[in-house]
Structure formats: C-alpha cells, structure tokens
N, C-alpha and C positions, 0 to 999 in steps of 0.2 A: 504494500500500500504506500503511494508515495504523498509526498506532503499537502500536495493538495487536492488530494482527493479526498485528505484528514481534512482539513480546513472546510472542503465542500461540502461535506457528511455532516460536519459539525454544522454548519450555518442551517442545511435544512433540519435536522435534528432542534437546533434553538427556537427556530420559526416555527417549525410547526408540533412541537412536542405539549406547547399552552391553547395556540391555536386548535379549534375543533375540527382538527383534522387527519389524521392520525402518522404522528410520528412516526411509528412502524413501516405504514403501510408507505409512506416516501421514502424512506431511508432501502426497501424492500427493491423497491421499483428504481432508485437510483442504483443501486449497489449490483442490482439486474444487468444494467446494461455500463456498468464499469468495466472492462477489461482486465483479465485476470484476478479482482478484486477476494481478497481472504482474509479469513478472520478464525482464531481459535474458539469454537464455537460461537458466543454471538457475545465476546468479550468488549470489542468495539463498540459496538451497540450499545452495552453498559454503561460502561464509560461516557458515550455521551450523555446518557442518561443520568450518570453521574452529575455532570460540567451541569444540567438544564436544573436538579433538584437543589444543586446550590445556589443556583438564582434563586429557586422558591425560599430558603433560608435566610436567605440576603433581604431578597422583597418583605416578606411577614416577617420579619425579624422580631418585630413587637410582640404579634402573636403566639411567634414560640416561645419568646418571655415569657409571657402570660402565661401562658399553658404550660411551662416548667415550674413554675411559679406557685400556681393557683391550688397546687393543695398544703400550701404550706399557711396562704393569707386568707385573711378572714373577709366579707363582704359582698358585697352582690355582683363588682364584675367577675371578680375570682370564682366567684358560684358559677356563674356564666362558663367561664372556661373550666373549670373543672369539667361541667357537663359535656362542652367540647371534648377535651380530652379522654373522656369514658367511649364518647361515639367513633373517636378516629380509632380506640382502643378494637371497638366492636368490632369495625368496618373493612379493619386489617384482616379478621380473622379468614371470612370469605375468601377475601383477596389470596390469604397465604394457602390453604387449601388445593384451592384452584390452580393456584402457581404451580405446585409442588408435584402433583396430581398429573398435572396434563402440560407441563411446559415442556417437555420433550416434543409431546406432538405437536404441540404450534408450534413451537421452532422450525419445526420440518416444512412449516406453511409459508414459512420467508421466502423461498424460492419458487412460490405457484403463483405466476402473477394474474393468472384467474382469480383467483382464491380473494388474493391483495385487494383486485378492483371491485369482484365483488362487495366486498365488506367498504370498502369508499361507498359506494351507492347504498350501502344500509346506513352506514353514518349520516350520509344527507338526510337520510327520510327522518334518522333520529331528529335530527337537529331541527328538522322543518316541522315538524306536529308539536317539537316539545314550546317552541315558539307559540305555534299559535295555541296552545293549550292553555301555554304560560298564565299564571295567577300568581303574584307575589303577593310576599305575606308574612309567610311564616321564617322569622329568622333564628340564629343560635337558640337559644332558650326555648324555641317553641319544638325543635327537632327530638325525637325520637330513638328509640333502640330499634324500629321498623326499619327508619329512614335510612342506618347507621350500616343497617346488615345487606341490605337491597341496594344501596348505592355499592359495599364492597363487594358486594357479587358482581355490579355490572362493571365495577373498574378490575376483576378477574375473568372477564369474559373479554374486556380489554385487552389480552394477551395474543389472542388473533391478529397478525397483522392485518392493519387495514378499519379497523375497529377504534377509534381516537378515544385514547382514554379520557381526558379529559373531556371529548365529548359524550362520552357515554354515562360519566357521573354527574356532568352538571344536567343532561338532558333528564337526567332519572328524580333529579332532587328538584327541577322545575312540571316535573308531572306530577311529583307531590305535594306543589305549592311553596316551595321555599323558595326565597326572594331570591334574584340573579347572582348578586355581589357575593352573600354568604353560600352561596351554592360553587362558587368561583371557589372561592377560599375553603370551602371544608375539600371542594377538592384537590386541590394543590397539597393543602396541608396533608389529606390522606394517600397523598404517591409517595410521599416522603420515607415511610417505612416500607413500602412493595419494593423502592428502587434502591435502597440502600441494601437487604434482604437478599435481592435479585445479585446487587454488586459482589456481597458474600460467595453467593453460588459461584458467580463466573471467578474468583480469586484464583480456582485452582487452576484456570487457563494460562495465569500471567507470565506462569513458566516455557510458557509454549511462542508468548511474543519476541523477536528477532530485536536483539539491541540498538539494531539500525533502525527499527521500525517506533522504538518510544519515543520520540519526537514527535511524530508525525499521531500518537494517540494523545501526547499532552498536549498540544496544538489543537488536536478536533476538541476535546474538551473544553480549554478553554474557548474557544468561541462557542460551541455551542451554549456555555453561561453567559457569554455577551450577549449572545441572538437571546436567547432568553427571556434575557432579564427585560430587554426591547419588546417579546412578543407577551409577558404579561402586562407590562401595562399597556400594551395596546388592546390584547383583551377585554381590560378590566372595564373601558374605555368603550368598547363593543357590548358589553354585556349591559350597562345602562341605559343605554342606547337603544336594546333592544335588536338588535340588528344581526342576531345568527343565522338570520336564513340565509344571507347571501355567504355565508360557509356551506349553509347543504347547498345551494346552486355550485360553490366550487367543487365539493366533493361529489356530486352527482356527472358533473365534467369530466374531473380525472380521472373517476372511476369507470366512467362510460366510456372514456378515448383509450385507455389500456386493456380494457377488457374486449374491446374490436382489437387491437394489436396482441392479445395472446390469440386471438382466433387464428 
C-alpha cells in the first residue's frame, strides 16, 4: 500500500465514517478497484477507524467528562449522564455479540461489490422514511433500556458493509422519536466502544504489517481524524436542518451506479 493510497483511504474513511453513509461500504468499493491493494485482514480499516473515533473524543470531549464523571457527582445533570452512561453500557452489548458472532462473515462481504451496493440503497431508504417519520422530542432523560438495546442491534447489523453505521443508529432513534442532535450524539458516543473493541481484535494482525508500510497506516489515520473531525460538524449542522434525505438520494446513486457495474 503506498502513501497515498493511505492518505486516500483515510480522507474517505473521515468523510464518510459520520456522514450517513457508510464508511464501509466506500472504503469496500475504493479498495475494489485499487491495484494490488492488501491489508492483514481488515487491520487498515481499523485503524482508520481508529484516527475517525478520536475525532469523536476530541468533538464530545465535554460529554465524556461528564459521563466519567457522573457517578461520582451529585445532581441533576450528573443524573442525566449517569442514565447516558447505563444506555451506551446497554447498547454495546448487542453490538458486541453481533460483532463476535458473525464478523468473520461480513468480513468476507468487503469484497462482493453486489452485496456493498446493495446495502447503499437500503441505507437510502433508511435515511429517507426515518426523515419523514421524524418526530423530535424525546431527548437524554427521556430514553430508555428499549431504545439502548435496539439502537445496539442496529449499529451490529452495521457491520455489513454498505450499511452506514451511523446511519443506521441515528435512523432507529429518530423512528423512536428522539430528537436529531441527541440521537447524533448517543450515536457517536456508542461506536466508541465497538471501534476500540474491534481495534483489540485486529492487534494481533500488527505483526503481519511491512515496516515500510507504517507510515503510510499513521498517515491514513491521521487524516482520517482530520476528515472527521470536518465531517461531524458538518453533520451536526445537517441534522438541524433537517436535511438527511439528500444523503439517501446520495446513497440511493452510489448504490445504484455500482450495483449496474458489478452486473
């Protein structure tokens, strides 16, 4: 893998890993038509995943105060994030199940770029109904152990490339009725343990990467935490706005143009 195909990997990786769009399923279809392109199982991947979950660290900083914070302080925002922290607690478990269970075999889906496009056009339609469904309302305090276990399932089915994580948790928690913003932020906040988790697993690949080649992984990392850091708050900035549908019109595009080019 040479340097700038790290740099390239990483920039789509930052852009679209907040974006509802699926990181996976870009990174899948870039790496597709790369020449020669290799990776110790899907260690690269990680890694960017890496670089993108420390923008989320970086951005909510406050909130992960908070929420390290909050069972030690007395009062009603602490209350607040305490309950946070019980739900990301919940929401993980899903997720890790799911992961552990069956990431072998979606791994093996990176390569089907049927598969990839498909799952873009299911993300569109997610994104397009949970819009017009959308009812805000219900924010932190008002959320649930329902909300907590249902959102980490659908950020465990997540694992299909092509499937946008982040669109699939904020879509689930706005069909529930939870406001745009905190449905943004409980999701972010809940990749944080799947992707660090995920990074353990692939540890034991690190042996397998070419000394020539760690440059070129520190590199895509960090930018992918520049793009990042860029594409949540452009986000966040979308989600007020009101405005995901023109994500499912993009994803309904990309999925439709590669899914005629795997034919």
């Amino acid at each position: 893998m040479s340097i700038f195909e790290a740099i390239f990997l990483g920039f789509i990786q930052g852009m679209t890993e907040f974006l509802p769009v699926s990181s996976s399923g870009h990174l899948a279809i870039a790496q597709h038509y790369l020449p020669n392109f290799q990776q110790p199982g899907v260690l690269f991947d990680v890694m960017l995943h890496v670089g993108t979950m420390v923008a989320v660290i970086i951005y909510f900083r406050k909130d992960i105060i908070q929420l390290a914070t909050s069972p030690f302080l007395k009062g009603e925002e602490p209350k607040v994030y305490r309950h946070m922290l019980k739900l990301l607690i919940l929401g993980s478990v899903p997720t890790a199940i799911i992961g552990l269970l069956f990431k072998d075999f979606f791994t093996g889906l990176f390569d089907n770029l049927t598969v990839v496009s498909s799952m873009l056009l299911v993300t569109g339609c997610l994104l397009f109904v949970s819009e017009r469904v959308r009812n805000d309302g219900r924010r932190t305090a008002d959320m649930n152990i329902s909300d907590a276990l249902i959102v980490g399932i659908a950020q465990g089915c997540a694992i299909v490339p092509g499937i946008s994580r982040s669109g699939a948790t904020i879509s689930t928690l706005l069909f529930k009725g939870v406001e745009g913003e905190t449905a943004a932020r409980f999701s972010f906040l809940l990749a944080l343990p799947a992707v660090f988790g995920a990074a353990l697993l692939s540890l034991k690949d690190i042996s397998q990467v070419a000394s020539a080649e760690v440059p070129a992984y520190v590199l895509g990392t960090a930018v992918a935490f520049a793009a990042g850091l860029f594409s949540i708050h452009f986000l966040m900035k979308v989600i007020r706005k009101k405005r995901l549908f023109a994500f499912a019109i993009y994803c309904w595009l990309a999925g439709a143009t590669f899914l005629l080019i795997s034919f």
